[in-house]
RODO-2510 file (C-alpha; in nm, 4 decimals, decimal comma):
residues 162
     n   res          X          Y          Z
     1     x    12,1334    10,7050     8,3780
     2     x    11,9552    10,4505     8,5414
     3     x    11,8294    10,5103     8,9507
     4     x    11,8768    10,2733     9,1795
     5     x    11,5886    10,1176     9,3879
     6     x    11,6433    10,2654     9,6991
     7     x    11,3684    10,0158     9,8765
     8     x    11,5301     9,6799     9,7117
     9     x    11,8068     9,4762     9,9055
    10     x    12,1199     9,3256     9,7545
    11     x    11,9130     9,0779     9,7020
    12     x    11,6083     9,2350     9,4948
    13     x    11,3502     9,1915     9,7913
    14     x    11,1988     9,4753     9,9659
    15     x    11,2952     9,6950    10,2621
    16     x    11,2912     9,9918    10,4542
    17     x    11,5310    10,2595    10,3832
    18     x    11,8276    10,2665    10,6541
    19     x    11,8006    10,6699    10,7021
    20     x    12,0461    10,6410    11,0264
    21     x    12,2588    10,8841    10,8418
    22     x    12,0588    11,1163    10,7122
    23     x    12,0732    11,4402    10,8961
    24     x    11,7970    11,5625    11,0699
    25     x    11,5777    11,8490    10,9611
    26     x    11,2577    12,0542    10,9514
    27     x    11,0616    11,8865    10,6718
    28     x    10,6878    12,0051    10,5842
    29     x    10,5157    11,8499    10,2530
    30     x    10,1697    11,9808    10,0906
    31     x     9,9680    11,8403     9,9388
    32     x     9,6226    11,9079     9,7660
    33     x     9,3636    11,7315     9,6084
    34     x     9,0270    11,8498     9,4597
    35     x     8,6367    11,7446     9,5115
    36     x     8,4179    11,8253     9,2442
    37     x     8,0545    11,8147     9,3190
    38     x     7,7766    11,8305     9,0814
    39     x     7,6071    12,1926     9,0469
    40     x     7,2937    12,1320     9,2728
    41     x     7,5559    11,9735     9,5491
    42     x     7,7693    12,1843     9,6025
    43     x     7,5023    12,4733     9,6047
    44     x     7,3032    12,2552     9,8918
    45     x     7,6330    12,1986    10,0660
    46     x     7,7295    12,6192    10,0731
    47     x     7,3352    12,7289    10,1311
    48     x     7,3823    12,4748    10,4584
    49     x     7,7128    12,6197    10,5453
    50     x     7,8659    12,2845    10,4211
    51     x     7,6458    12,0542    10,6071
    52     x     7,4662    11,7741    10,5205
    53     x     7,2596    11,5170    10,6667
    54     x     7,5618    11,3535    10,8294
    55     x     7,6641    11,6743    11,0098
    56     x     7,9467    11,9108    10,9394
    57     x     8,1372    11,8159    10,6354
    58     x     8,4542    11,9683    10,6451
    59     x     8,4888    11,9402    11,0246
    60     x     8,4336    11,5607    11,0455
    61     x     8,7141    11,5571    10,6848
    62     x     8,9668    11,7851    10,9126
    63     x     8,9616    11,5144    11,2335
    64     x     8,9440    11,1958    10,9997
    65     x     9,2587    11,3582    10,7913
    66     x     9,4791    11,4330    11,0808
    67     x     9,3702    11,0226    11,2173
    68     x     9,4916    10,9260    10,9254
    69     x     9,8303    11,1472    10,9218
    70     x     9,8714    10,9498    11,2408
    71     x     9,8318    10,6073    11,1169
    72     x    10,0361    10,6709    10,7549
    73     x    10,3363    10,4636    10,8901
    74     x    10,0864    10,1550    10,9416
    75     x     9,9129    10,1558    10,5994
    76     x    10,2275    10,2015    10,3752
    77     x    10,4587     9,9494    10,4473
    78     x    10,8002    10,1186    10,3936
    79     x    10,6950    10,4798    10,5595
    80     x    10,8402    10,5213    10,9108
    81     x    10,6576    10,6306    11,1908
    82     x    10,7612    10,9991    11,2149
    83     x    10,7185    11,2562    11,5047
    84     x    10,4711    11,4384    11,3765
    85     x    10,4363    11,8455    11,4622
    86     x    10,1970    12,0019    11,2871
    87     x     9,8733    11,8902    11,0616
    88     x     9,7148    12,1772    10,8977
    89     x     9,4177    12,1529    10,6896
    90     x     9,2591    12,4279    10,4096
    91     x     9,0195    12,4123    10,1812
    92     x     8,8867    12,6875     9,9111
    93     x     8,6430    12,6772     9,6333
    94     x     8,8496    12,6905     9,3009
    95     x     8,5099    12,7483     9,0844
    96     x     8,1241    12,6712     9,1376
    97     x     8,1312    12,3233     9,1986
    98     x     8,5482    12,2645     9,2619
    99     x     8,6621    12,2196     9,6703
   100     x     9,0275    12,2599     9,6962
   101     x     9,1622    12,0554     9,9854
   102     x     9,4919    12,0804    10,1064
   103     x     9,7122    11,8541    10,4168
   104     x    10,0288    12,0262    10,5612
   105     x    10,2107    11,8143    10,7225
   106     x    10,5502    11,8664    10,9428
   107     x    10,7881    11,7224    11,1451
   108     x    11,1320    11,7423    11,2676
   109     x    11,2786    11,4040    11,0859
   110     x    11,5224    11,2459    10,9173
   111     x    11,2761    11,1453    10,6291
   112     x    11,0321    11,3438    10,4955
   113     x    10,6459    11,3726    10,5702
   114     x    10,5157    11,3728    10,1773
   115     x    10,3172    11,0022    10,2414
   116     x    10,1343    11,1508    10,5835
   117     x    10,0378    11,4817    10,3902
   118     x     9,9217    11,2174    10,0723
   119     x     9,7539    11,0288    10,3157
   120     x     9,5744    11,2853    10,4715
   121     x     9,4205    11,4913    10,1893
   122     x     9,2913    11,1571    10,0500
   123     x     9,0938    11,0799    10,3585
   124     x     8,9899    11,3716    10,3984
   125     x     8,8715    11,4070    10,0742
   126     x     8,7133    11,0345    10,0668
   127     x     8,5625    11,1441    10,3958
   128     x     8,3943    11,4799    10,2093
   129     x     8,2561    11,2146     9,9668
   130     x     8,1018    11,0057    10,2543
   131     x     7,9537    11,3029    10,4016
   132     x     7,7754    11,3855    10,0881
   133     x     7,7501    11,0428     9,8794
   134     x     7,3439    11,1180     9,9807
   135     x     7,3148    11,3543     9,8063
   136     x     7,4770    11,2342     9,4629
   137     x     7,7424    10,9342     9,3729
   138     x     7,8867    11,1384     9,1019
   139     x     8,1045    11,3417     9,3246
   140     x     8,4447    11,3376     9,1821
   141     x     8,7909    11,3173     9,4035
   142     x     9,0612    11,4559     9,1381
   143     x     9,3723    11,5846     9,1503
   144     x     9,5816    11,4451     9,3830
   145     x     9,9263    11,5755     9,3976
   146     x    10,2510    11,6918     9,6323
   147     x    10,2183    12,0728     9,5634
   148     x    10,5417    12,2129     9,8418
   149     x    10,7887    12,0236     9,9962
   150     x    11,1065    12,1375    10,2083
   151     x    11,3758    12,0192    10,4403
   152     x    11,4922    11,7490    10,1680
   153     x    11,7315    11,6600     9,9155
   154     x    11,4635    11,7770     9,6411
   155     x    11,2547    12,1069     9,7831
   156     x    10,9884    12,2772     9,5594
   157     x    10,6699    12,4648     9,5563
   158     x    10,3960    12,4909     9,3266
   159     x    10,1064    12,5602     9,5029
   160     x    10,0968    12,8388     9,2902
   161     x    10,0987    12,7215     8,9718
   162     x     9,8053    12,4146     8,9962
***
């Protein structure tokens, strides 16, 4: 069975999805992505209580994240601006030299908030790089993925299963 292109006109040429119909509901997306530092990095970065010469690492990912949750509807063309509610940010080592970030993001909406929460871990995560990029170029973003989403036509979670 083939899907149709939701974002295509009669015509073939793109658009924004009418979602004027679409009830409104509580809709929350995570998603995570993972930083993987070389060995002496990331034990520099946890001896300096994630620090590094450009000041404090995970703070300075958190702010430039939630900026960018903001600003989603003005860097992807078909995502519409949302009234965003909440912006959570975690992060966890998986292993030695693995950071586990994660970008909740919710609103009340007729559309869900998957692209802000995408957008958000990936900033923050670049931002983690560019906090730490002194230190070695071979830091790694990896990972990238929608682990939970709810209030939509298609709700899952697998944040425990990555």
């Amino acid at each position: 069975m083939t899907q149709a292109l939701t974002h295509l006109d009669e015509h073939g040429q793109p658009r924004m999805v009418d979602v004027g119909a679409k009830a409104i509901t509580r809709r929350e997306a995570t998603v995570e992505a993972r930083v993987v530092f070389p060995e002496t990095v990331a034990q520099t970065l946890r001896a300096n209580a994630m620090r590094s010469a450009k000041g404090a690492v995970l703070d300075t990912a958190v702010v430039a994240g939630t900026l960018a949750v903001k600003r989603t509807h003005e860097l992807i063309p078909f995502c519409h601006p949302l009234p965003v509610e909440k912006i959570a940010f975690e992060h966890d080592w998986l292993d030695a030299v693995t950071l586990r970030l994660r970008c909740c993001v919710g609103a009340v909406a007729k559309t869900g908030v998957e692209m802000e929460a995408l957008v958000g871990v990936q900033v923050a995560a670049a931002t983690v790089y560019d906090m730490c990029k002194a230190l070695s170029h071979a830091i790694r973003i990896e990972g990238v993925a929608v682990v939970a989403k709810s209030g939509g036509r298609d709700d899952f979670d697998h944040r425990g299963l990555r």
